[in-house]
Backbone bond lengths (Angstrom), bond angles and torsions (degrees), N, CA, C in turn:
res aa  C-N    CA-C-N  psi(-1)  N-CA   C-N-CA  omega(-1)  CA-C   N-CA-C  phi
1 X - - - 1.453 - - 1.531 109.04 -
2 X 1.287 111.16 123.57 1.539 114.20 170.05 1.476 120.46 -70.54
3 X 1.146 120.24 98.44 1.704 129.36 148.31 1.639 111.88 -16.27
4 X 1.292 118.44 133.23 1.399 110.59 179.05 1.733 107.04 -110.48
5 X 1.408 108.39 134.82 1.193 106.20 -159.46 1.487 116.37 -80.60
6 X 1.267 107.91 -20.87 1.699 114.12 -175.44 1.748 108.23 -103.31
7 X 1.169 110.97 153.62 1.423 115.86 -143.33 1.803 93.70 -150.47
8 X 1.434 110.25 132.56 1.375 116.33 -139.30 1.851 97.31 -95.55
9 X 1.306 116.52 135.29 1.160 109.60 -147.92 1.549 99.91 -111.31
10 X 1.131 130.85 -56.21 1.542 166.43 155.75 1.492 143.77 -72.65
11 X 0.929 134.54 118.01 1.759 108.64 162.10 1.590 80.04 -102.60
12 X 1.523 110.55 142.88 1.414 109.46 150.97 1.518 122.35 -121.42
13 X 1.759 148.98 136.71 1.295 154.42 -162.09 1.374 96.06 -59.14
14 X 0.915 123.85 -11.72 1.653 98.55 -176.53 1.809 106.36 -173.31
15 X 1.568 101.22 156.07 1.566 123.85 -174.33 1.407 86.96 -53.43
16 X 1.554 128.30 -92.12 1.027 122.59 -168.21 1.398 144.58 -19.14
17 X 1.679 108.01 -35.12 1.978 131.79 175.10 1.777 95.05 -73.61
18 X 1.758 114.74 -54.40 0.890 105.51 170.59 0.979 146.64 -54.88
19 X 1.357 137.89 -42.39 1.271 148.47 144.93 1.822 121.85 -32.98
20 X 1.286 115.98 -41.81 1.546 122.61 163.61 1.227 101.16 -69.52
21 X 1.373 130.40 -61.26 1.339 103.01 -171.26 1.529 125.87 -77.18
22 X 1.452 124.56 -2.20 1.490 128.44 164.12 1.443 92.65 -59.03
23 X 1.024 123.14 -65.43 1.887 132.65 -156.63 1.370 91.20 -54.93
24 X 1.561 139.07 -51.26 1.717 127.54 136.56 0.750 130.60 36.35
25 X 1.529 93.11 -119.62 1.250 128.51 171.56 1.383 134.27 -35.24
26 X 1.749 103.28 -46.59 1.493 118.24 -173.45 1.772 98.41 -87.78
27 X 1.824 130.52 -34.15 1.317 105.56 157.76 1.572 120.15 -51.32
28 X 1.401 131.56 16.51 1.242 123.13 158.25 1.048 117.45 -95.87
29 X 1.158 112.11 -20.95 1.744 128.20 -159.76 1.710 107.03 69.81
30 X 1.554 110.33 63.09 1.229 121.20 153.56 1.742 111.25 -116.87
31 X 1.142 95.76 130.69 1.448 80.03 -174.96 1.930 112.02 -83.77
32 X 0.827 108.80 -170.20 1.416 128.58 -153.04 1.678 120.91 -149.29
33 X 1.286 117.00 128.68 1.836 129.74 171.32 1.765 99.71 -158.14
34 X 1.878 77.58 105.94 1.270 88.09 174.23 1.846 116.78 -94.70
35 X 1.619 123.72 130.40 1.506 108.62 172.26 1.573 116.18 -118.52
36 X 1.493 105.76 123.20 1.468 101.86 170.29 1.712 104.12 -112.46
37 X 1.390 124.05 158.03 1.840 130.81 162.43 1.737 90.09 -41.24
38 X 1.437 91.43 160.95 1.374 100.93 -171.86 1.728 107.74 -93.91
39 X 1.592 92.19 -26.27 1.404 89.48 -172.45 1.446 96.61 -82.84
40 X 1.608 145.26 -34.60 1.141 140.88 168.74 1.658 102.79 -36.34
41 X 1.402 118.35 -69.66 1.386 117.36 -170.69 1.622 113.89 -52.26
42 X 1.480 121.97 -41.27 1.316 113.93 -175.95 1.554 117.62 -74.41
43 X 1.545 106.48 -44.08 1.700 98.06 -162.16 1.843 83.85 -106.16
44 X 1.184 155.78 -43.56 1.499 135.37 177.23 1.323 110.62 -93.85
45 X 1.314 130.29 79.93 1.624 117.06 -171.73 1.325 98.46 -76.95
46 X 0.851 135.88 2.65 1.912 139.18 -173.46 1.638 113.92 -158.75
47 X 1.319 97.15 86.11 1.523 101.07 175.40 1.626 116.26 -135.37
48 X 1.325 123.59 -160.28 1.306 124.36 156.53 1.083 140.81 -140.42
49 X 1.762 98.01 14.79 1.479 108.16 171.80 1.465 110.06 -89.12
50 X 1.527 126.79 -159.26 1.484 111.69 -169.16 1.277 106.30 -90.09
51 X 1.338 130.79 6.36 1.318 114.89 171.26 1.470 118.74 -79.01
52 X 1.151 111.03 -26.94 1.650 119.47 163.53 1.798 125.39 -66.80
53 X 1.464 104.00 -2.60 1.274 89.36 -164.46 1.763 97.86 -78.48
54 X 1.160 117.75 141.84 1.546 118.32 149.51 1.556 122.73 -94.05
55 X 1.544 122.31 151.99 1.258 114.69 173.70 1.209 114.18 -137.36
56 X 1.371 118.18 129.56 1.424 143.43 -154.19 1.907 108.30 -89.31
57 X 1.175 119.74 128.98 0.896 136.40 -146.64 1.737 102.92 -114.91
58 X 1.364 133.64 154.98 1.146 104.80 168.97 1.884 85.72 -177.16
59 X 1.423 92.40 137.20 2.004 103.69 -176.59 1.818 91.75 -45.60
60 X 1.329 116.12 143.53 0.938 133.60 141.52 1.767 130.03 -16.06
61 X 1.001 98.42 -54.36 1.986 131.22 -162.73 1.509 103.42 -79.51
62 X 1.722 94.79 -14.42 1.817 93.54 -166.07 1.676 95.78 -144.25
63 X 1.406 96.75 27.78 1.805 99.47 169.39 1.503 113.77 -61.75
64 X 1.569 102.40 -71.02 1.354 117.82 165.82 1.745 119.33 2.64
65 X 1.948 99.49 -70.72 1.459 110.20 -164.80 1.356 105.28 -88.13
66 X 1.789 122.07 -6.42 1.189 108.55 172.34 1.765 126.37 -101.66
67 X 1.296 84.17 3.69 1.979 98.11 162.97 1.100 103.58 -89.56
68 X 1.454 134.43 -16.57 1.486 109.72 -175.05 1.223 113.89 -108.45
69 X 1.514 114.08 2.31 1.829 149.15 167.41 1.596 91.11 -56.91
70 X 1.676 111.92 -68.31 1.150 129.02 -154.91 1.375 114.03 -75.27
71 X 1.401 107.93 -33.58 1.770 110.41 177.92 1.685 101.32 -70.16
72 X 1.732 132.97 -21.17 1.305 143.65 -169.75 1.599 87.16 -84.75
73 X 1.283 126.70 -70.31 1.694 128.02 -173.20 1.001 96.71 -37.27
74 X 1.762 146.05 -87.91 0.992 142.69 -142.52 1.527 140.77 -67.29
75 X 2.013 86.42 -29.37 1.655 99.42 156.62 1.539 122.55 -97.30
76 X 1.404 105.11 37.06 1.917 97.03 170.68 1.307 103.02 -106.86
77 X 1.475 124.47 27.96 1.259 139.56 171.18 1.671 93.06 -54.28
């Protein structure tokens, strides 16, 4: 059985949060796979029910530096 290497980091409300924080993440050089429903992404690209949620993806090896990426994103409110 194959081990899966990326390890789920986030749900975030919307394409848009997601997308800033990929651009993030990867100015760290973490990489990034973001997944939202398809029909969420096409007909609600910005909502807040669960079809909007996206969930942020992130290698295993580089969880660590991308929770503490993410605890920095969320408080530069």
């Amino acid at each position: 059985m194959d081990e899966m290497k990326y390890e789920l980091l986030v749900e975030l409300n919307s394409r848009l949060e997601a997308d800033l924080f990929k651009s993030y993440l990867e100015s760290q050089e973490i990489p990034v796979e973001l997944f939202q429903e398809s029909l969420g992404q096409n007909i609600y690209p910005v909502t807040l029910s669960a079809l909007g949620i996206v969930r942020v993806f992130v290698p295993k090896e580089k969880f660590k530096q991308a929770k503490k990426a993410l605890e920095l994103f969320l408080n530069e409110d």
